[in-house]
C-alpha positions as CSV (number, residue, x, y, z in Angstrom):
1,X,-5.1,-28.6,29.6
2,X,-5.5,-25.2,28.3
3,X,-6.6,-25.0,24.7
4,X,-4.6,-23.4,22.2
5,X,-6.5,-19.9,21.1
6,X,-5.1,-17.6,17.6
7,X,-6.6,-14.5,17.3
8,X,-6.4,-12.4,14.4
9,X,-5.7,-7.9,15.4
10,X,-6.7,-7.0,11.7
11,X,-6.7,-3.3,13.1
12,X,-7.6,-0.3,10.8
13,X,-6.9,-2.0,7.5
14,X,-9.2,-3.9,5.2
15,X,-12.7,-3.2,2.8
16,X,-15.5,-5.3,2.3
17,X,-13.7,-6.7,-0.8
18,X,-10.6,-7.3,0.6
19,X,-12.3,-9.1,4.2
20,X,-14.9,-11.1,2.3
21,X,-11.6,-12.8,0.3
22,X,-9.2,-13.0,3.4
23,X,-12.3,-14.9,5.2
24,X,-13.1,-16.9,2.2
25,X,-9.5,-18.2,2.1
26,X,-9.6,-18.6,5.8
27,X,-13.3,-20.5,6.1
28,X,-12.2,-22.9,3.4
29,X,-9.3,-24.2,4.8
30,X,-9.4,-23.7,8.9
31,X,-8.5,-26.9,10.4
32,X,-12.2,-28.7,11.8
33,X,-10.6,-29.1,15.0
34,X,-7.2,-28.0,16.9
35,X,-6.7,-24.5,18.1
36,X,-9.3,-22.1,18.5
37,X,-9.7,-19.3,16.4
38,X,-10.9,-15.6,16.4
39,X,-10.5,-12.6,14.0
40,X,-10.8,-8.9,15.0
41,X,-11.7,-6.6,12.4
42,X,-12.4,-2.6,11.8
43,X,-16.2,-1.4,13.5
44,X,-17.2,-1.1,10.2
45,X,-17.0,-4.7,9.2
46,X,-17.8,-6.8,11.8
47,X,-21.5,-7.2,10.3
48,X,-19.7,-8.9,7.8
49,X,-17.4,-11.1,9.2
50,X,-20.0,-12.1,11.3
51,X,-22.0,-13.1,9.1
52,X,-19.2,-14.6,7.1
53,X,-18.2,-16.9,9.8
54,X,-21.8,-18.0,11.0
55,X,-21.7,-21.9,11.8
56,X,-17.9,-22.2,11.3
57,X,-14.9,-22.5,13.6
58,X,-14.2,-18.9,13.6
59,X,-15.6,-16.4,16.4
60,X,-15.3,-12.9,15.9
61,X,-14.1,-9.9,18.1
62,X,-14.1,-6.4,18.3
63,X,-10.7,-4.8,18.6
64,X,-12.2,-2.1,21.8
65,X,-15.3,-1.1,23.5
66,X,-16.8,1.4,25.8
67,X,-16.8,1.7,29.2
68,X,-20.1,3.3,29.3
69,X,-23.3,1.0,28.4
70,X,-25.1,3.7,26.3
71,X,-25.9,7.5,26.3
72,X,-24.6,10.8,24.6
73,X,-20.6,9.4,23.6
74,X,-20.4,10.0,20.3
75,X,-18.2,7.4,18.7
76,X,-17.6,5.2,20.7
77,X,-19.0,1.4,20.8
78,X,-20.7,-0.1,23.9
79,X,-20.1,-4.0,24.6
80,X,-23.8,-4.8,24.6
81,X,-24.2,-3.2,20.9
82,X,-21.3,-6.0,20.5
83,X,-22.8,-8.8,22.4
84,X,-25.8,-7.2,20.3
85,X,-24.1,-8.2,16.5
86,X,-22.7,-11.3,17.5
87,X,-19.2,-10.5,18.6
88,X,-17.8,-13.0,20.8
89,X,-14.7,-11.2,22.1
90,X,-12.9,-7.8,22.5
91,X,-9.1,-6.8,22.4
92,X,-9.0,-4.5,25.5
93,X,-5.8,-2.2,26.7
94,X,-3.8,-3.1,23.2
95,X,-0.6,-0.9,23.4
96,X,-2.1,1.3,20.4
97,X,-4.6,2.5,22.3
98,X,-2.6,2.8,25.2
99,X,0.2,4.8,22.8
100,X,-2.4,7.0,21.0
101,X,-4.9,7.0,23.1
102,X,-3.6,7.3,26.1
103,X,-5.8,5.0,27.5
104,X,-4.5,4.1,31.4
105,X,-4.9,0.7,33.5
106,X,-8.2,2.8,35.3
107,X,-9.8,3.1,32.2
108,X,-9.1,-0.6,30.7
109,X,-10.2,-1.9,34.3
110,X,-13.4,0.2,33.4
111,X,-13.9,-1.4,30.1
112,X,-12.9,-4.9,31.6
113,X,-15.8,-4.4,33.8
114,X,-18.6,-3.3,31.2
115,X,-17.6,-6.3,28.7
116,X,-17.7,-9.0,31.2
117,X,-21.3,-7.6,32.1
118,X,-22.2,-7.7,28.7
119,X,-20.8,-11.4,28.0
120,X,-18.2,-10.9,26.1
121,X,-15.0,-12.6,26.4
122,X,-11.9,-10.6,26.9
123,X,-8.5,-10.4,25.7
124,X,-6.2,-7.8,28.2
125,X,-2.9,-6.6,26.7
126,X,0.0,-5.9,28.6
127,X,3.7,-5.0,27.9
128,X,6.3,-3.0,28.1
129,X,8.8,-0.6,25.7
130,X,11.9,-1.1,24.6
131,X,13.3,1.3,26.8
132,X,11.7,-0.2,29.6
133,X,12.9,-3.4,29.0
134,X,16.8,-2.1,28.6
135,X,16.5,-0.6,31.7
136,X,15.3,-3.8,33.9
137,X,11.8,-2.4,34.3
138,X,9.6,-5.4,32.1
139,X,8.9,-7.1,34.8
140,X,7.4,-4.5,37.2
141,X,5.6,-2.6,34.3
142,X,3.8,-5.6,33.2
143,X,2.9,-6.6,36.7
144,X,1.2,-3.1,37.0
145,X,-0.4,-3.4,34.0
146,X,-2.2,-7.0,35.1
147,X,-2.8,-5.6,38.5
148,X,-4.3,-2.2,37.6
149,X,-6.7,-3.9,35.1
150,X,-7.6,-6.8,37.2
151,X,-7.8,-6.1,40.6
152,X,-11.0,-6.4,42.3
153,X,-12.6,-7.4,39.2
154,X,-15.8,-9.9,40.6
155,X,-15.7,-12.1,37.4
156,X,-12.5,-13.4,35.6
157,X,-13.1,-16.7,34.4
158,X,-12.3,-17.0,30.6
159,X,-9.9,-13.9,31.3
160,X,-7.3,-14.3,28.3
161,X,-3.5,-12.3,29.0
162,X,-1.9,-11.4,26.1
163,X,1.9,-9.9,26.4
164,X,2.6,-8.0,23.5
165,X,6.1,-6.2,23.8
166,X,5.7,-2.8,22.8
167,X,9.3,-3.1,20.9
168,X,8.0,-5.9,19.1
169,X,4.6,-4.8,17.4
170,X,5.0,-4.3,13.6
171,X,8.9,-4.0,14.2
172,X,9.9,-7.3,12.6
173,X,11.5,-8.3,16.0
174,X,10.6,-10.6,18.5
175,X,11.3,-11.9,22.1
176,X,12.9,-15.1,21.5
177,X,11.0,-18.4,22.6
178,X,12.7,-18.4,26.0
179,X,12.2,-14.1,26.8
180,X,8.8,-14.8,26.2
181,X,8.5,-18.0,28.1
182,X,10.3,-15.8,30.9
183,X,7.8,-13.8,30.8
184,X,4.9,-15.7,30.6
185,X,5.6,-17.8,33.3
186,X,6.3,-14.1,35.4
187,X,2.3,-13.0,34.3
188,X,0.9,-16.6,35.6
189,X,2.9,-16.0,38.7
190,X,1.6,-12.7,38.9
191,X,-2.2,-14.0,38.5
192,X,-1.5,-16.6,40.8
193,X,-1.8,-14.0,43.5
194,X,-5.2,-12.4,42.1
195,X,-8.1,-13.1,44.3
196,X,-11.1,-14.8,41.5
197,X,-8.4,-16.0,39.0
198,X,-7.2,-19.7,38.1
199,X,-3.8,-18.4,37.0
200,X,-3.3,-22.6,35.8
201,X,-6.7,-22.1,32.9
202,X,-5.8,-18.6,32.3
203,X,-4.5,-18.8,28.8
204,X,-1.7,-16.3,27.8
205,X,-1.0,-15.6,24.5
206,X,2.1,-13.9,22.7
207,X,1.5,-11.1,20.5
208,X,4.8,-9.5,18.9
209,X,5.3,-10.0,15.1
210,X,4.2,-13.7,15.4
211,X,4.3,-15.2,12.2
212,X,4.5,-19.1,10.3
213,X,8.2,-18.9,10.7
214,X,8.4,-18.6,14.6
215,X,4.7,-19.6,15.9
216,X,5.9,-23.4,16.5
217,X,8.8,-22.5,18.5
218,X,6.8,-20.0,20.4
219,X,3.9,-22.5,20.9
220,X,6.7,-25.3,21.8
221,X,7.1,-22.8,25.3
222,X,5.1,-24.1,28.5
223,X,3.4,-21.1,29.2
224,X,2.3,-19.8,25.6
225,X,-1.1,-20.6,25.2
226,X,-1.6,-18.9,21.7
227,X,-1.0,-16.0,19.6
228,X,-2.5,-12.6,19.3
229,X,-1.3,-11.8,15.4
230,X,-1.0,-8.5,13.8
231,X,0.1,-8.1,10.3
232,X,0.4,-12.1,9.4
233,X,-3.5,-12.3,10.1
234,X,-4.6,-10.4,7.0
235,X,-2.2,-13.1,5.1
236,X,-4.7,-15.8,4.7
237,X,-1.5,-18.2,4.2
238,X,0.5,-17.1,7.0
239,X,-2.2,-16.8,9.6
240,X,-3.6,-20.6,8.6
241,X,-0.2,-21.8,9.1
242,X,0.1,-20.2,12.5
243,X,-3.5,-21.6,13.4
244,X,-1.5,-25.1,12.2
245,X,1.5,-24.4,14.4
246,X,-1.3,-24.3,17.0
247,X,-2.5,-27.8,17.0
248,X,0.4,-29.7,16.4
């Protein structure tokens, strides 16, 4: 049975005021046992949250990382330095980067490839616009996506999907329970035929606007494994509830 996994995209927002009280309030009342649980903050303050989460339920990602494992790239981040700090997982191909960065499924499967090597476990993002979607093209965008990220990769186990509908991110909209579920089931289908993946323990999270007030009808769905939350993870209130929604 696959384990029910929240992770929390902080992305650029917080201070070292502001994370050491969100993680306070989050430390103090995580549930001892249930869903598992990570938070992704800034660059600048995973030394903190790190440390801030040492011995509890709470891992802690980084949000990107390099493709390169050192030399002259100024700015970025390798996964070893990562691996190096204490990070547990990385956020790879997230439709911001994709948007603004114009990061393509090459260059994830690049990045894929350097954080496995380092250790690290990985959360892939795929997904597709709103104007792909109206037009009946979710499907084979999203496949594209999984297959120009993962193919050929030599080690997947622990690989974690996340769909994250590009019309859904920060909107206030969401796929309903059963577009989700649609589309969940259509990514495990399209691991399924992946050579070096367990599409069955591959855990696929939602990521769209997730928040207290729809995570246990999302969670209810047979192929939602978990959440990858944006804006309800820096409310310490909201994102415990949706941790609770995952181990009903």
């Amino acid at each position: 049975m696959r384990q029910t996994l929240v992770v929390g995209n902080w992305k650029m927002n917080g201070s070292r005021a502001s994370v050491a009280h969100l993680l306070g309030e989050i430390l103090e009342a995580i549930p001892a046992s249930g869903a598992e649980v990570a938070v992704c903050p800034s660059y600048v303050h995973l030394a903190q949250a790190i440390e801030l989460c040492a011995g509890s339920a709470v891992a802690v990602g980084a949000q990107d990382c390099s493709r390169m494992p050192a030399g002259a790239y100024t700015g970025e981040v390798s996964a070893d330095m990562l691996v190096d700090q204490g990070c547990r997982w990385v956020i790879l191909g997230h439709s911001e980067r994709r948007q603004y960065h114009a990061e393509s499924d090459a260059l994830i499967a690049e990045k894929l490839s350097a954080a496995v090597a380092a250790g690290l476990q990985v959360i892939v993002c795929v997904g597709e616009t709103r104007e792909q979607r109206e037009s009946g093209e979710a499907e084979a965008v999203v496949a594209g996506q999984l297959r120009g990220a993962l193919q050929g990769q030599e080690n997947l186990a622990g690989l974690v999907v996340a769909y994250e509908p590009v019309w859904a991110i920060g909107t206030g909209l969401t796929a309903s329970p059963e577009q989700a579920q649609a589309m969940h089931a259509f990514i495990r289908a399209c691991l399924s035929g992946l050579a070096g993946v367990d599409a069955d323990a591959t855990r696929v999270l939602y990521g769209g606007s997730v928040k207290a007030g729809n995570a246990n009808q999302l969670f209810a769905q047979q192929d939602i494994d978990g959440a990858l939350v944006g804006g309800a993870a820096l409310d310490a209130g909201e994102f415990l509830a949706i941790v609770g929604a995952g181990a009903a």
